[in-house]
N, C-alpha and C positions, 0 to 999 in steps of 0.2 A: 504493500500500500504506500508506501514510503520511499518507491525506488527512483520517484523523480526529484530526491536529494542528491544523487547522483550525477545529475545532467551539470551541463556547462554555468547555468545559469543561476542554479541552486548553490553551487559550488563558490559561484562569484560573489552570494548575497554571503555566505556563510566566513568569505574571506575579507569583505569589507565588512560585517562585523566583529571579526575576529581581531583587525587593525583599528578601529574607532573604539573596542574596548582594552587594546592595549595602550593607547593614546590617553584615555581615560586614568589607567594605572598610573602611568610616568605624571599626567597631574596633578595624580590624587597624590602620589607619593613628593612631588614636588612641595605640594604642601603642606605633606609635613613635616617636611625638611625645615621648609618655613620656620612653623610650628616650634620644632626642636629649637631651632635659633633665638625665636621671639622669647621662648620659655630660658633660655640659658642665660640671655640678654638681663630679664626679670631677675631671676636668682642673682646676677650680679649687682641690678641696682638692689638688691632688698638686702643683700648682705656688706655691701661696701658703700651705697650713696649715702649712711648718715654715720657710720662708725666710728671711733675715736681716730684723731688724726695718729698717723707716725711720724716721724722724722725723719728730715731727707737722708740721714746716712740710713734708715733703713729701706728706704724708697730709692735709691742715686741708680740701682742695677736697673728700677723699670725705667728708668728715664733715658735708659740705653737703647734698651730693647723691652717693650711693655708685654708682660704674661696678660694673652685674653683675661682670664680669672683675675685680676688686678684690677682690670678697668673701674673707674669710679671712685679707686681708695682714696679717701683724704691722706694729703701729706703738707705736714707744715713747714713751712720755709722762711727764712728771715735773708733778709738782703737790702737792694735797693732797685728801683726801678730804670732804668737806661730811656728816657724820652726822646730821646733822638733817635731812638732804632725801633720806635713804634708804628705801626702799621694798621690799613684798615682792611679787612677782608671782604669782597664785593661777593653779590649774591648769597644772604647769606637770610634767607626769610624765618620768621617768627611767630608762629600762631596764625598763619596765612599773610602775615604782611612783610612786601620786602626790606634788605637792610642792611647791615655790614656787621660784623663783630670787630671787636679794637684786640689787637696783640700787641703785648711788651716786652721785652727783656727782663728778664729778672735775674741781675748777679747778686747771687750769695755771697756768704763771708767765709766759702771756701777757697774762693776763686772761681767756679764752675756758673752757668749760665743756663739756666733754662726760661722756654715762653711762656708765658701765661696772656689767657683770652679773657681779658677783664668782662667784657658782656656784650649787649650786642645795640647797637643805634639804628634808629627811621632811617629814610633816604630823606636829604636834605629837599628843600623848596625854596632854597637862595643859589645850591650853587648845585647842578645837575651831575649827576656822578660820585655823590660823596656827601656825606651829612654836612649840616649846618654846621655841627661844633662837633671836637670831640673831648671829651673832659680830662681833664691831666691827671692821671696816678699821684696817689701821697711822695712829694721827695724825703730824703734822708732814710731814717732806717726805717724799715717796712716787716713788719710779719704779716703771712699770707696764708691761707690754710687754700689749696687745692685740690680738684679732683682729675686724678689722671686720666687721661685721654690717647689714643693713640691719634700719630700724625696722619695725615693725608696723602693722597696722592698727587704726584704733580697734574695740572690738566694742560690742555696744548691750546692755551691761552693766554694770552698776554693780559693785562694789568696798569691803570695808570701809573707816574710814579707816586711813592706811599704807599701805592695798595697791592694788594697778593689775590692771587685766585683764588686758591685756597689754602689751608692752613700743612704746606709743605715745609717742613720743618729743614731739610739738606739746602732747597734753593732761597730760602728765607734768611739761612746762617749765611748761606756767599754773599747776601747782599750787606748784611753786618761787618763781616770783614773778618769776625772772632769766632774763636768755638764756641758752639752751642752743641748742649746735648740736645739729640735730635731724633730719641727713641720713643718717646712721648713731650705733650707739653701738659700744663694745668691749668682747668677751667675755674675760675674764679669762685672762691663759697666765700669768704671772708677777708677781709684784712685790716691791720690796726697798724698805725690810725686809718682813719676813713679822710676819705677824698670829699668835697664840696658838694660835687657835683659826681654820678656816677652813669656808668653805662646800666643799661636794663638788666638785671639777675636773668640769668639763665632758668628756667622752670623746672622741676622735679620730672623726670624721662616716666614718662608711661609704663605702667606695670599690667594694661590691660592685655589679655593670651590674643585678644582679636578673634578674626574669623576662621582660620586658620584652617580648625577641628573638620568645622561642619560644613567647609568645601573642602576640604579632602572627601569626605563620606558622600558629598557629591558627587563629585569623579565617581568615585568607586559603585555608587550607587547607578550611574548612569552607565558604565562597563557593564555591568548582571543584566540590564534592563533591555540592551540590546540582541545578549542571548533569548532574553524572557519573548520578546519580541519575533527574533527568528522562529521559534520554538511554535510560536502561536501563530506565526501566519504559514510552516508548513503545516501546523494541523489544520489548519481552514484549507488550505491546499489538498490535504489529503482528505477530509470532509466534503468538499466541493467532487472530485473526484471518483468519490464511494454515490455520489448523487446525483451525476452525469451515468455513470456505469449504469444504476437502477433503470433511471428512466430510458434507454438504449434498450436493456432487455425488454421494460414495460412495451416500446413501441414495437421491438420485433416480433415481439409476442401478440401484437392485437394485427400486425399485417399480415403473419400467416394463417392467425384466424379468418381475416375476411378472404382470404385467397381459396375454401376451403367452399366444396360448393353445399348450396343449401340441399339435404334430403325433405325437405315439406313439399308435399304434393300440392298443386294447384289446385285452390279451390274448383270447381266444373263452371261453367259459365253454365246460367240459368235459361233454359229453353222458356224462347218466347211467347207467349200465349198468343193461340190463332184469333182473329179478328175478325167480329159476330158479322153480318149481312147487313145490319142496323150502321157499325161503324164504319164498313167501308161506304156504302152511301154516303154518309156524313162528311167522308172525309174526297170524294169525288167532288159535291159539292161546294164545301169551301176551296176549293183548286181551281173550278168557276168559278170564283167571286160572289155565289148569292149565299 
């Protein structure tokens, strides 16, 4: 009943959905890939974005080369801010509005150099390209409490001068002139004294899992559904089939019935009754008209 799964045609339906429910998998699985990262992301802010700070000699190896697992740790830092090697970062949006973040220089009192991203500023409405102001870091000695960050990628874009594309920490240091460690920088949480005037705090990073879950089970839900599908229109196939067949016999069977001749004998035709002497007159005369 089934053996027109066999054909060329069945075979093709049965191969594109074999391919749109592997397609389905690689999605689904994609997203939990996703998933996996948004959740690891999480566990790092939840265990290092409010922690007690360390101190940079126990912190100096991330700012080499930063451990994923590290991202976010507070480390506190005392130094002084270098204003002339400060910079603004373009493209740099906020709660859906665009903007820049300010980068500084921060040498310590060991001699070593790391950046810190004090916050982030509006795009200006006096001078196109660049904020209205940007607010000057505390001078003289400065304690900082940061959260590490790794650096960025270079992008293949240029920059006016003052400003970075983004926060590439090797091409940021050429422009300085001096070492900078350049294995992470620190995002601003604290510093004493405080400044007049500040850039915008950075927000607390999202700890919500997303969607993640319930499009993956999407995917995977619509990979089954294409089998369920094949499944059901060869049974209407094979149903349809089983109901063409009947009706084929049903017809063969009533044309060799009518084929088949009748044995009922004809009725006799009824002998006419002869015609009295009275009716054939009668019927002479109306043939003459009277």
């Amino acid at each position: 009943m089934y053996r027109f799964l066999f054909s060329s045609k069945w075979l093709g339906y049965l191969l594109l959905a074999a391919v749109f429910a592997t397609a389905c998998v690689f999605l689904g699985r994609w997203q939990m890939d996703r998933r996996a990262e948004t959740l690891a992301e999480i566990n790092r802010v939840v265990s290092n974005y409010s922690a007690t700070p360390i101190p940079f000699a126990a912190a100096r190896d991330q700012f080499t080369q930063l451990d994923p697992a590290k991202e976010w740790t507070q480390v506190e830092l005392q130094g002084t801010y270098d204003t002339d090697g400060q910079r603004i970062v373009r493209n740099r949006p906020l709660n859906g509005q665009p903007g820049y973040e300010v980068v500084v220089p921060f040498k310590l009192a060991t001699g070593e150099t790391v950046i810190i991203d004090r916050g982030w500023l509006p795009i200006g409405n006096n001078n196109p390209g660049s904020p209205d102001s940007v607010p000057a870091p505390p001078s003289g000695e400065v304690t900082t409490v940061v959260r590490l960050k790794h650096a960025e990628p270079e992008l293949q874009r240029g920059a006016p001068q003052g400003q970075l594309a983004s926060i590439d920490l090797p091409t940021y240091a050429a422009q300085l002139g001096y070492p900078v460690l350049t294995g992470a920088y620190g995002q601003l949480a604290s510093e004493t004294p405080t400044a007049a005037e500040m850039p915008v705090a950075f927000p607390k990073p999202s700890t919500e899992e997303g969607t993640h879950l319930s499009y993956s089970l999407q995917w995977f839900a619509f990979g089954v559904l294409m089998f369920v599908g094949f499944g059901y229109a060869a049974r209407q196939q094979a149903r349809n089939a089983a109901i063409d067949a009947e009706e084929d016999e049903a017809e063969e069977a009533g044309t060799m019935h009518a084929a088949v001749p009748s044995r009922r004998r004809t009725p006799p035709e009824r002998k006419r009754k002869k015609a009295t002497a009275e009716e054939e007159e009668d019927a002479l005369l109306d043939a003459q008209g009277y």
